[in-house]
N, CA, C and O atoms as CSV, one atom per row, in Angstrom:
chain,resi,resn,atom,element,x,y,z
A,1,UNK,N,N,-60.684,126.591,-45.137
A,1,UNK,CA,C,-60.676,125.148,-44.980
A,1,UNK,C,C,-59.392,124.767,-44.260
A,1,UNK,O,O,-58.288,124.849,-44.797
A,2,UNK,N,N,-59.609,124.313,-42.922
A,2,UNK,CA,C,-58.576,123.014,-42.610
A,2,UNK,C,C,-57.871,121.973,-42.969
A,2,UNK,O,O,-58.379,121.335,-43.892
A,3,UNK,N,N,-56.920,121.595,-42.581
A,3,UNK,CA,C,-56.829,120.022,-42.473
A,3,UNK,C,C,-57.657,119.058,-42.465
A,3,UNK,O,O,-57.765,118.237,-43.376
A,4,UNK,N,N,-58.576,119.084,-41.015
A,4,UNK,CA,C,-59.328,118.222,-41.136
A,4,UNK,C,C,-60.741,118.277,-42.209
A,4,UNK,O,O,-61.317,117.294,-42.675
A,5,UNK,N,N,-61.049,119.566,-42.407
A,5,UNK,CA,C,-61.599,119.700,-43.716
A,5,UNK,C,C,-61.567,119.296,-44.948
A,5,UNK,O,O,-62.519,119.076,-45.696
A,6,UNK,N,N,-60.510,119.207,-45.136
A,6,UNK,CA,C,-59.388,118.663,-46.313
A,6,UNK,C,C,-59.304,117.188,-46.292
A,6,UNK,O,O,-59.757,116.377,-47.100
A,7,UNK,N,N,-58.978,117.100,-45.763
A,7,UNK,CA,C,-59.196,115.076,-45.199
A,7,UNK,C,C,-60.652,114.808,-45.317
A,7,UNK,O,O,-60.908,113.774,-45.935
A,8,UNK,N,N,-61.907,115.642,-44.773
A,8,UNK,CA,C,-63.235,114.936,-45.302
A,8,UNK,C,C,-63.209,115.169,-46.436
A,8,UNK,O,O,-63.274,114.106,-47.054
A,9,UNK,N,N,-63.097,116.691,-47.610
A,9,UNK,CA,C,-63.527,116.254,-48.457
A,9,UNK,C,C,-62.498,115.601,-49.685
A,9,UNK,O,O,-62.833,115.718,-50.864
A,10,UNK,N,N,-61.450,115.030,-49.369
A,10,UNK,CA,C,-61.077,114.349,-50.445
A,10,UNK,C,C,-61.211,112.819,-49.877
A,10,UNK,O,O,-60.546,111.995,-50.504
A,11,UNK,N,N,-62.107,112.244,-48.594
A,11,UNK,CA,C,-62.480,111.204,-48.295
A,11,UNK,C,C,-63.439,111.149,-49.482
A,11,UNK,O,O,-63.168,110.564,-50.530
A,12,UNK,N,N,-64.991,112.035,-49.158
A,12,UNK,CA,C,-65.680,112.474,-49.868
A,12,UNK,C,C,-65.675,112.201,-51.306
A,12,UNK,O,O,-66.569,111.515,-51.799
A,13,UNK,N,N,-64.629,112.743,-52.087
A,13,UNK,CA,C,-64.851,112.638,-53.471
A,13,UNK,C,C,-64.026,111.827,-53.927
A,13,UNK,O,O,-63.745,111.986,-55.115
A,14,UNK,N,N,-63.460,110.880,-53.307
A,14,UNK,CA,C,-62.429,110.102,-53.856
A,14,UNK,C,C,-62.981,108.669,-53.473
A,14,UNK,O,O,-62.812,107.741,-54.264
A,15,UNK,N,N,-63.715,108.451,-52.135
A,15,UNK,CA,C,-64.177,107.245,-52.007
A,15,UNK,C,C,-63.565,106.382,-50.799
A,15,UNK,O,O,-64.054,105.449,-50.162
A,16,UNK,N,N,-62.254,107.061,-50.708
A,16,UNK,CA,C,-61.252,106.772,-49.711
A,16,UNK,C,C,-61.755,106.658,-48.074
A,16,UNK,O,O,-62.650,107.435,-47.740
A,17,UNK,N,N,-61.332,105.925,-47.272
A,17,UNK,CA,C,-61.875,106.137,-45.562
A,17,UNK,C,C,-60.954,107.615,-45.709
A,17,UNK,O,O,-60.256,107.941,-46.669
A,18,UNK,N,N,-61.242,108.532,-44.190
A,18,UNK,CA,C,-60.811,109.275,-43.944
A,18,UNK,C,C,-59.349,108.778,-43.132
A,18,UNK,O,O,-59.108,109.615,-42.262
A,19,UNK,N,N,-58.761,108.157,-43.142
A,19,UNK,CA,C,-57.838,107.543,-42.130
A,19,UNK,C,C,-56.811,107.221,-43.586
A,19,UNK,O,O,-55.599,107.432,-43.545
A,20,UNK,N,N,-57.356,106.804,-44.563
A,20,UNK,CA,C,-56.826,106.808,-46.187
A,20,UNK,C,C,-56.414,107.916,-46.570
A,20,UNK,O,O,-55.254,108.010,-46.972
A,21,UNK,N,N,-57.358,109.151,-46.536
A,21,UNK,CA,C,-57.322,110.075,-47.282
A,21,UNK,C,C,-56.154,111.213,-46.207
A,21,UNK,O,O,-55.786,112.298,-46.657
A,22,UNK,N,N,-55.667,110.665,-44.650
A,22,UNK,CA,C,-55.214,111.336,-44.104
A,22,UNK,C,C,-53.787,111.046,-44.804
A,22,UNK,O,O,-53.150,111.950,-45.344
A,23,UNK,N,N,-53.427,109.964,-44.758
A,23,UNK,CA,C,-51.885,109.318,-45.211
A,23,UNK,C,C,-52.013,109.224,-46.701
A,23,UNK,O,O,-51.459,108.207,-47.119
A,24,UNK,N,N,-52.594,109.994,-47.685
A,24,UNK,CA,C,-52.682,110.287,-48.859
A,24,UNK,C,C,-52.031,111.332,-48.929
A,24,UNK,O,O,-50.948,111.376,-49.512
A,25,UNK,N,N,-52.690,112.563,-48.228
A,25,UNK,CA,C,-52.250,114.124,-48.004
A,25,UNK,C,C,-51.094,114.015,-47.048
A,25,UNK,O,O,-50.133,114.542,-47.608
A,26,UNK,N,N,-50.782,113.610,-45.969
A,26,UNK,CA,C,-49.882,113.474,-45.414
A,26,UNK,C,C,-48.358,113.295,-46.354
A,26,UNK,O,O,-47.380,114.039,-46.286
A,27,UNK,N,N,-48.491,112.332,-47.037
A,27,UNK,CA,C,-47.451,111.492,-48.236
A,27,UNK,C,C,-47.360,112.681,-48.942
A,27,UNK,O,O,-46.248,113.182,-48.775
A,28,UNK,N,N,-48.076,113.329,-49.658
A,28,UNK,CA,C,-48.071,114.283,-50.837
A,28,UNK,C,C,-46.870,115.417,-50.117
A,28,UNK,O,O,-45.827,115.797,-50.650
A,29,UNK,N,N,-47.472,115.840,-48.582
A,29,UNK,CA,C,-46.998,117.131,-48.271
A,29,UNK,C,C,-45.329,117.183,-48.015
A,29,UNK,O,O,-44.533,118.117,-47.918
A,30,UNK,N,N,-45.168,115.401,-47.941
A,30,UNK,CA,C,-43.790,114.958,-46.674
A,30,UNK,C,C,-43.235,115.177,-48.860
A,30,UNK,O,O,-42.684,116.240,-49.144
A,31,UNK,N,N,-43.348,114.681,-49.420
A,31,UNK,CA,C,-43.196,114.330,-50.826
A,31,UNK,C,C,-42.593,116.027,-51.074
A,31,UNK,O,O,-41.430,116.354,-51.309
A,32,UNK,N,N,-43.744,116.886,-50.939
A,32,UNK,CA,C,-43.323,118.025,-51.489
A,32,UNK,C,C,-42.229,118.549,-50.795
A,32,UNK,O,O,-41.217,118.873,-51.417
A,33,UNK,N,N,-42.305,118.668,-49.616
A,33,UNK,CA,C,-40.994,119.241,-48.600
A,33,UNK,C,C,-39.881,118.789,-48.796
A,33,UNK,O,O,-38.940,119.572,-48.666
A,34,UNK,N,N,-39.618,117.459,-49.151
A,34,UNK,CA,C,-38.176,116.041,-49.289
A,34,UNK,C,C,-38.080,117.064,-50.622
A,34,UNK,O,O,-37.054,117.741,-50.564
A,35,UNK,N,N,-38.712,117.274,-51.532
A,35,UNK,CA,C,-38.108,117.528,-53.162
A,35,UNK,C,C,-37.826,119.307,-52.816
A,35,UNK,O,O,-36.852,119.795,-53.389
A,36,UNK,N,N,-38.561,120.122,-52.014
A,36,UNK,CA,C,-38.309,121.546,-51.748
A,36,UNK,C,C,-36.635,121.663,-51.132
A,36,UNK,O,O,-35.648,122.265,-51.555
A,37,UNK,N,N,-36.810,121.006,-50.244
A,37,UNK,CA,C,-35.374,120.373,-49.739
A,37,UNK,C,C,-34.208,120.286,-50.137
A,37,UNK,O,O,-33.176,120.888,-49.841
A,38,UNK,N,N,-34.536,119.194,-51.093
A,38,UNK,CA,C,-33.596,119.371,-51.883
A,38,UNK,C,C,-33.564,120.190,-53.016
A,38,UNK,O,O,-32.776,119.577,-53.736
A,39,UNK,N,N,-33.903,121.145,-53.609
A,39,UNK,CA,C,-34.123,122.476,-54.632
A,39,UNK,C,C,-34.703,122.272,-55.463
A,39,UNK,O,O,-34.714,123.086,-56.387
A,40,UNK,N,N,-35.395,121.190,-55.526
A,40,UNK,CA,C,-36.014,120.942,-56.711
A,40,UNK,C,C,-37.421,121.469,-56.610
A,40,UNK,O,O,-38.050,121.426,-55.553
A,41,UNK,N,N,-37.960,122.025,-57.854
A,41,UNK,CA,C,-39.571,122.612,-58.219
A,41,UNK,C,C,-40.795,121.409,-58.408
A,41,UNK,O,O,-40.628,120.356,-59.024
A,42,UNK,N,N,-41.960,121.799,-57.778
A,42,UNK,CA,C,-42.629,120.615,-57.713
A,42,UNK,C,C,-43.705,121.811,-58.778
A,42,UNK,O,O,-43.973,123.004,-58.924
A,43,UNK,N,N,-43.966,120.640,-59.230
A,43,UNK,CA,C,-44.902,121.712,-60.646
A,43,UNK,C,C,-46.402,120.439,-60.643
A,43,UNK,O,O,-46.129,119.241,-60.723
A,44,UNK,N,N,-47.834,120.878,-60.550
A,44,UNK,CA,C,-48.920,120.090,-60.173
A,44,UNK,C,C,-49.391,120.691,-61.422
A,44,UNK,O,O,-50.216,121.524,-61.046
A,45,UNK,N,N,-49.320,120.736,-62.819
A,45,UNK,CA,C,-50.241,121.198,-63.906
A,45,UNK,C,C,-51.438,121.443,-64.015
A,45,UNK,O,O,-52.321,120.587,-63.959
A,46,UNK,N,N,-51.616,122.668,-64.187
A,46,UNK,CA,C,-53.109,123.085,-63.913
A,46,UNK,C,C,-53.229,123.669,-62.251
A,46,UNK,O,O,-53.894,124.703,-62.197
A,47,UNK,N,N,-52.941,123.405,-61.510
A,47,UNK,CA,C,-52.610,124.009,-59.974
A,47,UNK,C,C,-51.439,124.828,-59.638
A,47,UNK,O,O,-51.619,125.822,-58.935
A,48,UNK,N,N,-50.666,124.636,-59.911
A,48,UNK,CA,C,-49.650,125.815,-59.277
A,48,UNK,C,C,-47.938,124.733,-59.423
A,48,UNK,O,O,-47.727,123.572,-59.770
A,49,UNK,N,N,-47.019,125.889,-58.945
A,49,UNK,CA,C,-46.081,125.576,-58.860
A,49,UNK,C,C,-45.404,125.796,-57.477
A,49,UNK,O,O,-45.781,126.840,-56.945
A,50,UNK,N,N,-44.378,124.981,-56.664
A,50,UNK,CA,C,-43.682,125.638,-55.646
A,50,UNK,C,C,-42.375,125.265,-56.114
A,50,UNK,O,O,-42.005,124.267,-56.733
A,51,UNK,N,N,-41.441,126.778,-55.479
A,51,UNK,CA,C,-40.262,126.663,-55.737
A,51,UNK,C,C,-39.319,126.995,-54.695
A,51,UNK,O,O,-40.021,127.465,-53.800
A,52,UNK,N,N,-38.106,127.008,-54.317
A,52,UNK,CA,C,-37.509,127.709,-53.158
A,52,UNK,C,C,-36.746,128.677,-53.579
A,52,UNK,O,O,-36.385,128.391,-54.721
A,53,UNK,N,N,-36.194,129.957,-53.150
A,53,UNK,CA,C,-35.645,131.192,-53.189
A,53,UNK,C,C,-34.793,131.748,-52.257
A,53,UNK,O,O,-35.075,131.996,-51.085
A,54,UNK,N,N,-33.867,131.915,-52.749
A,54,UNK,CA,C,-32.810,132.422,-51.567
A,54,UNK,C,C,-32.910,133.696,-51.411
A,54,UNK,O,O,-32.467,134.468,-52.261
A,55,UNK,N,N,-33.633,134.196,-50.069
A,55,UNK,CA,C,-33.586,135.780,-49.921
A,55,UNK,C,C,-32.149,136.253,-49.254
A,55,UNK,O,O,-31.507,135.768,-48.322
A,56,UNK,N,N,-31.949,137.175,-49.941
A,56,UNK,CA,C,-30.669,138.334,-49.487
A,56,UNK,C,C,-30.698,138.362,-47.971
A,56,UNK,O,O,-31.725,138.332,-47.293
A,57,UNK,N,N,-29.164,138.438,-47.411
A,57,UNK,CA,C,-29.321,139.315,-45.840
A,57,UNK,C,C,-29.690,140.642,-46.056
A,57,UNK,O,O,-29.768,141.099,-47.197
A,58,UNK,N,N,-29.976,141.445,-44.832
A,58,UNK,CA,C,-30.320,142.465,-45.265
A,58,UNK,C,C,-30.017,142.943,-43.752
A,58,UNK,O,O,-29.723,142.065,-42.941
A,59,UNK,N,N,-30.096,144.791,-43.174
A,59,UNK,CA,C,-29.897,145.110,-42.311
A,59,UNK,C,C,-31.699,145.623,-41.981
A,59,UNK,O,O,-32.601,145.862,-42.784
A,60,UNK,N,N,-31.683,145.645,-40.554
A,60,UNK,CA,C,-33.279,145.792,-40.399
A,60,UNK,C,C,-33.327,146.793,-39.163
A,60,UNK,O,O,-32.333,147.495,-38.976
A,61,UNK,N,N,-34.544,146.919,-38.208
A,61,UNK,CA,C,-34.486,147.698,-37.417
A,61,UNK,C,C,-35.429,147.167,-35.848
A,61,UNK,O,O,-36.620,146.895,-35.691
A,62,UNK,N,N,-34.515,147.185,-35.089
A,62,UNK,CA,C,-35.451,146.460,-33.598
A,62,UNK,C,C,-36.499,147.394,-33.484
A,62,UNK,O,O,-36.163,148.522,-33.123
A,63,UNK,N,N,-37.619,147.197,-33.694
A,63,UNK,CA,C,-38.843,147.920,-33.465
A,63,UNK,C,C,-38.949,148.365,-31.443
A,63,UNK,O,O,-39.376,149.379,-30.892
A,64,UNK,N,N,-38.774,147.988,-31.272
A,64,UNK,CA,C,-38.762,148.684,-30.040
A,64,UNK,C,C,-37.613,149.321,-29.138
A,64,UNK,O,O,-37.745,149.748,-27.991
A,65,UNK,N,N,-36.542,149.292,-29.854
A,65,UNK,CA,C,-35.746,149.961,-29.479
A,65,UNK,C,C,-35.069,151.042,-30.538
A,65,UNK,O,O,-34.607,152.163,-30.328
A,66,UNK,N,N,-35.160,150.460,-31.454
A,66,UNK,CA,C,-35.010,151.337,-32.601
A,66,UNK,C,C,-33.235,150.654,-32.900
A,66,UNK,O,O,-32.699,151.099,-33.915
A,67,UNK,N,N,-32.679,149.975,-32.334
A,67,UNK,CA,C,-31.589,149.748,-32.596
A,67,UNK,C,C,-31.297,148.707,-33.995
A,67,UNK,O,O,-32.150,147.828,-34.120
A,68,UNK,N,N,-30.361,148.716,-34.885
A,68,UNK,CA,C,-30.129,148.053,-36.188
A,68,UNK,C,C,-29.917,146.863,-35.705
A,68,UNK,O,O,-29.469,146.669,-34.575
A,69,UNK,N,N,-30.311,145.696,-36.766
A,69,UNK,CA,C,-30.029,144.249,-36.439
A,69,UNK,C,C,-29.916,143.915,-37.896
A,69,UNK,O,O,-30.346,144.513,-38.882
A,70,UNK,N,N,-29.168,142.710,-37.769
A,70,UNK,CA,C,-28.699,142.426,-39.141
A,70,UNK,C,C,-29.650,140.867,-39.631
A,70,UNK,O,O,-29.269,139.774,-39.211
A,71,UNK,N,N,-30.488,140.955,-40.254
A,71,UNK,CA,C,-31.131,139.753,-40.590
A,71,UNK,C,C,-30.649,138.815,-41.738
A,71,UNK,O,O,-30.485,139.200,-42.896
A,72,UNK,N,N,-30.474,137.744,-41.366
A,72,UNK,CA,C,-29.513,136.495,-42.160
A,72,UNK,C,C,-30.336,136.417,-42.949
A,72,UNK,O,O,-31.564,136.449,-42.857
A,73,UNK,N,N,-29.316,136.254,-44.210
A,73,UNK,CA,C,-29.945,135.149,-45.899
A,73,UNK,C,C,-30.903,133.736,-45.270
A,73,UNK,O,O,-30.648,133.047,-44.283
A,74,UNK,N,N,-32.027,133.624,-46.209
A,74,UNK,CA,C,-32.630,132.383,-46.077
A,74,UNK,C,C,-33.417,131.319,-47.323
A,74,UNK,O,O,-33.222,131.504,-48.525
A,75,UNK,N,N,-33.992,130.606,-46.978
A,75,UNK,CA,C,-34.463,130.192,-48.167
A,75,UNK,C,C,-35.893,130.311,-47.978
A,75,UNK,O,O,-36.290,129.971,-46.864
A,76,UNK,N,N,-36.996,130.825,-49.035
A,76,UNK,CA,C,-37.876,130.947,-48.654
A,76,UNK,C,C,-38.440,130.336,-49.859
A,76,UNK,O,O,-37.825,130.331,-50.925
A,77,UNK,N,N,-40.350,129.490,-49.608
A,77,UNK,CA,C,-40.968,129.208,-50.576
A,77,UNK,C,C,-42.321,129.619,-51.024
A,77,UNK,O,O,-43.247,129.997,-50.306
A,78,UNK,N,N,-42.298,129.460,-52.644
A,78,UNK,CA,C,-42.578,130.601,-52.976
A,78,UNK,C,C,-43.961,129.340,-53.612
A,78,UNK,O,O,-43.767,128.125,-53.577
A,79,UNK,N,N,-45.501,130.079,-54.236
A,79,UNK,CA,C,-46.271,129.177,-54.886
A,79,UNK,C,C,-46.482,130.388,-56.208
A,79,UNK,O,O,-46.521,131.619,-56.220
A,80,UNK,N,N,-46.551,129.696,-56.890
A,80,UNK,CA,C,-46.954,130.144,-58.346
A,80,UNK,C,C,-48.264,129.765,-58.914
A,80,UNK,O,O,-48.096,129.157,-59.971
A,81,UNK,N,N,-49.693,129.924,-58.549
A,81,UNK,CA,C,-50.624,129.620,-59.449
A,81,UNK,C,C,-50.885,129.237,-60.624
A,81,UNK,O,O,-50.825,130.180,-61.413
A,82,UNK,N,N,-51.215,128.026,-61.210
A,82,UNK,CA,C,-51.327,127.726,-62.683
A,82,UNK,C,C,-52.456,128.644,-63.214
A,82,UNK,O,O,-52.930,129.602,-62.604
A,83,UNK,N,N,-52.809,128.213,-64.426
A,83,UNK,CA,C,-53.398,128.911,-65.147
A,83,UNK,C,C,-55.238,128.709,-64.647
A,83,UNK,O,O,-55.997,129.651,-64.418
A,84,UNK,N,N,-55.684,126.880,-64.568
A,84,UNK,CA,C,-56.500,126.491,-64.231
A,84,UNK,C,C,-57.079,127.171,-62.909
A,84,UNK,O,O,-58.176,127.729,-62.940
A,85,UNK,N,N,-56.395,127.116,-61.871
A,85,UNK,CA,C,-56.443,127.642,-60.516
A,85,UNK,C,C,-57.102,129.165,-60.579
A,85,UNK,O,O,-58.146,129.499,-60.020
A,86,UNK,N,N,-56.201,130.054,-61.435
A,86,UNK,CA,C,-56.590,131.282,-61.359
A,86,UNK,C,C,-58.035,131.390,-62.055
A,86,UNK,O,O,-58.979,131.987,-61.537
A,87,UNK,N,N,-58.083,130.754,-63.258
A,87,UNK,CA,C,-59.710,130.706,-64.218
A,87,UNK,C,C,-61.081,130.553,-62.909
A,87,UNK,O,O,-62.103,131.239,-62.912
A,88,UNK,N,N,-60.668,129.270,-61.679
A,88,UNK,CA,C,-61.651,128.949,-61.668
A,88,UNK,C,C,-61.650,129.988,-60.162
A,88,UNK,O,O,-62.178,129.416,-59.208
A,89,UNK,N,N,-61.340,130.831,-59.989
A,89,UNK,CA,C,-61.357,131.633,-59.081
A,89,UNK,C,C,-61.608,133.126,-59.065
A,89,UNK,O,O,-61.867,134.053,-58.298
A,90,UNK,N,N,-61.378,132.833,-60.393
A,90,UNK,CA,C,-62.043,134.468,-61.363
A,90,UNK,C,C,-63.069,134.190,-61.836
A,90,UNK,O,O,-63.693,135.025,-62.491
């Protein structure tokens, strides 16, 4: 499923125009990124969790030359499945 997939069906089951349901999801995603941002965990009960993680530098290897490169620390994000999510997918 898409975006625009995603936008029909929570037009769909919510009742919303699709032009509604775009700046619904839109809001949610800008919402989650502003709070990821700033370090904070966005927790959706019953759906999942996202959090951010600081990965280590580390030394790596240029695949085509074979020469070492040193890859910088970053922050990376991570999703955690709730409990609900996993039930209805098993």
């Amino acid at each position: 499923m898409n975006k625009s997939e995603l936008i029909d069906a929570v037009a769909r089951d919510s009742g919303l125009t699709k032009s509604d349901s775009e700046k619904a999801l839109n809001s949610m995603v800008s919402a989650v990124e502003y709070a990821l941002k700033e370090g904070e965990d966005v927790t959706l009960v019953g759906f999942g969790s996202f959090s951010v993680k600081k990965t280590a530098g580390r030394s790596g290897r240029n695949f085509r030359t074979g020469d070492p490169i040193c890859i910088p620390p970053r922050m990376s994000v991570r999703f955690k499945p709730g409990k609900n999510l996993k039930d209805s997918v098993n």
